[in-house]
C-alpha positions in Angstrom: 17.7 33.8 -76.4 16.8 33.4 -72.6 16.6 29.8 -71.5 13.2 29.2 -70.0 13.5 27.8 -66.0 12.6 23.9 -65.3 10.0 23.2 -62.9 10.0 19.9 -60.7 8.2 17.3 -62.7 5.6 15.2 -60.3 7.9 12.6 -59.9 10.6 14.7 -58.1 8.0 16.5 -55.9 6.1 12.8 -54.8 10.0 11.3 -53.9 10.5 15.0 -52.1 7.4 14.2 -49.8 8.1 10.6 -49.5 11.2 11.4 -48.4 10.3 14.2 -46.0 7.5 11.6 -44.7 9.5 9.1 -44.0 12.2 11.2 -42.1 8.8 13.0 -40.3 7.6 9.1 -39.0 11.3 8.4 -38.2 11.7 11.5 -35.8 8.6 11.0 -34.3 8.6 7.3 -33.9 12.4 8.1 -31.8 10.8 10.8 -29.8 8.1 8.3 -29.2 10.3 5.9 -27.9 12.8 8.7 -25.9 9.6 9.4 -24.0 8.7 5.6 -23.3 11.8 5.2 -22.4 11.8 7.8 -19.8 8.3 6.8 -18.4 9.5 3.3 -17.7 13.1 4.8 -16.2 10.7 7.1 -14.0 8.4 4.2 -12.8 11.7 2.0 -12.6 13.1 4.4 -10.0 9.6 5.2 -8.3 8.9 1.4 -7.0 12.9 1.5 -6.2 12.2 5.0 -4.1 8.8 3.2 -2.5 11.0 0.1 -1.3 13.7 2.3 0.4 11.4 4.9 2.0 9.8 1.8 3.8 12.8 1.1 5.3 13.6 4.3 6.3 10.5 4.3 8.3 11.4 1.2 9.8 14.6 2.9 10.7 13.1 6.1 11.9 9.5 5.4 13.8 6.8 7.5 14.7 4.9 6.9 17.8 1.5 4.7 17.6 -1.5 6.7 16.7 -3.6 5.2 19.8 -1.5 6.7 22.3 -1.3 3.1 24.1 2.3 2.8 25.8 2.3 -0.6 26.5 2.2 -1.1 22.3 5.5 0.1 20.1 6.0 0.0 16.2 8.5 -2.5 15.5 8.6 -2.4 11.5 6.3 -2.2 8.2 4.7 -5.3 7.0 4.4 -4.8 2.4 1.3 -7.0 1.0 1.2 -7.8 -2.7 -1.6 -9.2 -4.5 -4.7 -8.1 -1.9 -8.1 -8.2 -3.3 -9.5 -5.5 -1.5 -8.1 -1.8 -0.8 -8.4 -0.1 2.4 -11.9 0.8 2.6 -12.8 -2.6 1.6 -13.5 -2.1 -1.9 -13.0 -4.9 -4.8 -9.9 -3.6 -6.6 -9.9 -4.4 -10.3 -8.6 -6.9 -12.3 -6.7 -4.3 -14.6 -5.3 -2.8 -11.7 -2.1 -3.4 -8.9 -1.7 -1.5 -5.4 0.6 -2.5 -2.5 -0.2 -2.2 1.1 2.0 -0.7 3.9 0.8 -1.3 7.5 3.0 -0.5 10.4 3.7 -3.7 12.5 2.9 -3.1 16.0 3.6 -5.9 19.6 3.6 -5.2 23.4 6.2 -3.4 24.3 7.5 -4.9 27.6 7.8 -8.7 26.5 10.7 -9.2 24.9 11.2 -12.7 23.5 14.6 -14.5 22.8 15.7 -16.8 20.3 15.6 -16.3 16.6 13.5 -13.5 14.9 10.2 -15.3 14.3 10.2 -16.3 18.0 11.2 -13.2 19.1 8.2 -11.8 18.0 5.8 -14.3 18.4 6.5 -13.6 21.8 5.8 -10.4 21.2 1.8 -10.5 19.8 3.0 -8.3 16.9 0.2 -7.6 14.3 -1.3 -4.8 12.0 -4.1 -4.3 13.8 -5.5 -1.9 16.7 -8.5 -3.3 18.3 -11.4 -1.5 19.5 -12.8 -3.4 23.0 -16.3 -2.4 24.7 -17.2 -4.4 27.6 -14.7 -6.9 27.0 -15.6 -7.6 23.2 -13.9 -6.2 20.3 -16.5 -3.7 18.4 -14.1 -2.2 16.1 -10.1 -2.8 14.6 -8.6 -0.2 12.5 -5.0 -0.3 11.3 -2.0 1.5 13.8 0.0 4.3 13.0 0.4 4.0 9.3 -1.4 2.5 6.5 -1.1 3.3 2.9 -1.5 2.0 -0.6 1.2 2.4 -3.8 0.5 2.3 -7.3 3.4 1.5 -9.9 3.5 4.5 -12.4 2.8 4.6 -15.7 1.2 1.5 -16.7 4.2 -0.6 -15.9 3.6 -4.2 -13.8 5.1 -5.3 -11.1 6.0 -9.0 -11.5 7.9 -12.4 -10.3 10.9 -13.5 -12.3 8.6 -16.5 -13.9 5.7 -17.4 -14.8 3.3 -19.2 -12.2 1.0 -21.9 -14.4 2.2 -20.2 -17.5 -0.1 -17.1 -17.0 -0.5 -14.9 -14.4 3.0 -13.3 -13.4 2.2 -10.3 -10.9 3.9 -10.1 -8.2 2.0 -11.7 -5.0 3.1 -12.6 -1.1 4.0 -10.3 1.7 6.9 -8.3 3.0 8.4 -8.2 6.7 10.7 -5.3 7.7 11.1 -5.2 11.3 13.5 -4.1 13.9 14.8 -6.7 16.3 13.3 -5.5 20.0 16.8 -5.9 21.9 19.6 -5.2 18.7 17.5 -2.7 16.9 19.0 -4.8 14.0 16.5 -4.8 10.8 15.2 -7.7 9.5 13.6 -9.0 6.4 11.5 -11.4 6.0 9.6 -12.6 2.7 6.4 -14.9 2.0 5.0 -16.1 -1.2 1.9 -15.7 0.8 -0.3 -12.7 0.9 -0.9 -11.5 4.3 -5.1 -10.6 4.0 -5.1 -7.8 6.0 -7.8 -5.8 4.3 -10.3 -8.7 3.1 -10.0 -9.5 7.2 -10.9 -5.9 8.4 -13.5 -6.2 5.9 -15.3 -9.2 7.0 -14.8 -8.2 10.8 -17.2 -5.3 9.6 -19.6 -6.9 7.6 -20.6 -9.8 9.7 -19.5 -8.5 13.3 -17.0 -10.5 14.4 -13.2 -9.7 14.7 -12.0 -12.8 16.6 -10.0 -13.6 13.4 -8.1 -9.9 13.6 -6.4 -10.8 16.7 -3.8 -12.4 15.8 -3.8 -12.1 11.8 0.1 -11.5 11.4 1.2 -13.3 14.5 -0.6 -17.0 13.3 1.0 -16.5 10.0 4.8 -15.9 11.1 5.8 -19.0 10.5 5.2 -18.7 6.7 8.4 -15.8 6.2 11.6 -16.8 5.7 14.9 -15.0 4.8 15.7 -14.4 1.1 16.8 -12.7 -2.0 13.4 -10.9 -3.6 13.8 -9.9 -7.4 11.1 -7.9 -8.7 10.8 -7.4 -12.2 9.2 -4.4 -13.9 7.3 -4.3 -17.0 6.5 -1.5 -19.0 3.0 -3.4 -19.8 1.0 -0.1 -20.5 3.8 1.6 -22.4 3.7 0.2 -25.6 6.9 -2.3 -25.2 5.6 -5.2 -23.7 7.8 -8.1 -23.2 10.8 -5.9 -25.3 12.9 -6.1 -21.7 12.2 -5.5 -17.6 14.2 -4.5 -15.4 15.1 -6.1 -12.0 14.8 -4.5 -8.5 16.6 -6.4 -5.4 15.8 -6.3 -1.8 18.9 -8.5 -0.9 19.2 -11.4 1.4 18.0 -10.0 4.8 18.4 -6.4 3.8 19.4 -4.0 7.0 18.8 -1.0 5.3 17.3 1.1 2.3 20.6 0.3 0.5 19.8 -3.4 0.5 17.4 -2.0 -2.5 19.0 -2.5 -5.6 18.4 -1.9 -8.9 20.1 -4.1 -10.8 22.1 -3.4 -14.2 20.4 -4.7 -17.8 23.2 -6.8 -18.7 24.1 -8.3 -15.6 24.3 -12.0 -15.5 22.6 -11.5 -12.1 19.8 -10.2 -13.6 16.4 -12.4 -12.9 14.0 -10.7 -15.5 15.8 -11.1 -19.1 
């Protein structure tokens, strides 16, 4: 007599899903994670690519927009932490954008001494000013002014906390070229530079006596340094899990003064 065929009983079929569930979550939890992983790598490499194309602009300049030959381009000044964007909008709390401006100084007074003199000497600022009848009616910025955004949700930030809380990165970058060597130069301040909350108040009450000499006045505050940046994948999902740290070493000369430096290096500032 023929042997009838065994079914699965409903215990072997629920342990058959549970298993195939469990593998399911697992695959997609790792493809997940691949694709976090790749978001943070791309935004890793994008601030990196932002850094060294500012110096390669620095390197290579284009001629000032106003056409006015007695003014050259001597560098790109970097602002972290600004309140306002370029139009003069509020930029929210939720949300971080860098500012380029090209750094701009009379072209035929060359100073001597060290760099901060040197350039004291020559009136350099971010601003080109408008002047009817002798008074200023307008300042717009030179040659180049732009705005970066970090991708993918990720944060820009210091190596340490700052009152136990807020941790985004803040001050202001100075990458100039020396007016005699041609040598670049970089200069860092903890202190942000307000470039477009000062345009912004020229225009609203009328008065741009206080552009004239917004980047010169403030000179004194940069200094020569190592500047670590560390970057957070804050909007990926894997906040606080690691960041990685970007270099601009002491007094870079170059886009290759950018680093990015490894995850297990005992030189790394953002473990």
């Amino acid at each position: 007599m023929k042997k009838a065929r065994r079914g699965f009983t409903l215990i072997e079929i629920s342990f058959f899903l549970a298993l195939t569930g469990a593998l399911f979550v697992g695959i997609v939890a790792g493809t997940q994670n691949s694709l976090w992983q790749q978001k943070y790598n791309d935004s890793v490499q994008s601030f990196t690519n932002f850094l060294r194309d500012v110096y390669a602009q620095v390197a290579n300049p284009q001629g000032i927009s106003d056409g006015r030959s007695e003014r050259a381009i001597y560098g790109k000044l970097i602002v972290f932490g600004q309140e306002y964007d370029l139009k003069g909008e509020r930029i929210p709390d939720d949300e971080q954008r860098f500012f380029t401006y090209d750094v701009i100084g009379d072209a035929n007074a060359i100073g001597t001494g060290s760099i901060i003199r040197t350039f004291k000497a020559l009136n350099i600022n971010v601003l080109v000013e408008e002047v009817t009848g002798g008074v200023i009616t307008n300042v717009s910025t030179a040659g180049y002014a732009n705005s970066y955004m970090p991708t993918w949700g990720s944060v820009i930030e210091r190596t340490t906390l700052v009152n136990g809380e807020n941790n985004n990165f803040r001050g202001s970058i100075l990458i100039v070229r020396h007016p005699r060597s041609g040598i670049i130069n970089t200069l860092f301040s903890d202190r942000i530079i307000p470039v477009n909350e000062t345009i912004r108040n020229a225009r609203l009450d009328g008065n741009y006596d206080g552009t004239r000499k917004l980047l010169t006045d403030r000179l004194d505050y940069f200094d020569v340094g190592e500047i670590n940046f560390c970057v957070n994948p804050y909007g990926m999902g894997v906040r606080g899990s690691f960041r990685r740290d970007i270099r601009i070493v002491r007094n870079a000369r170059n886009s290759s003064g950018v680093e990015i430096v490894d995850q297990d290096s005992s030189e790394n500032h953002c473990k």
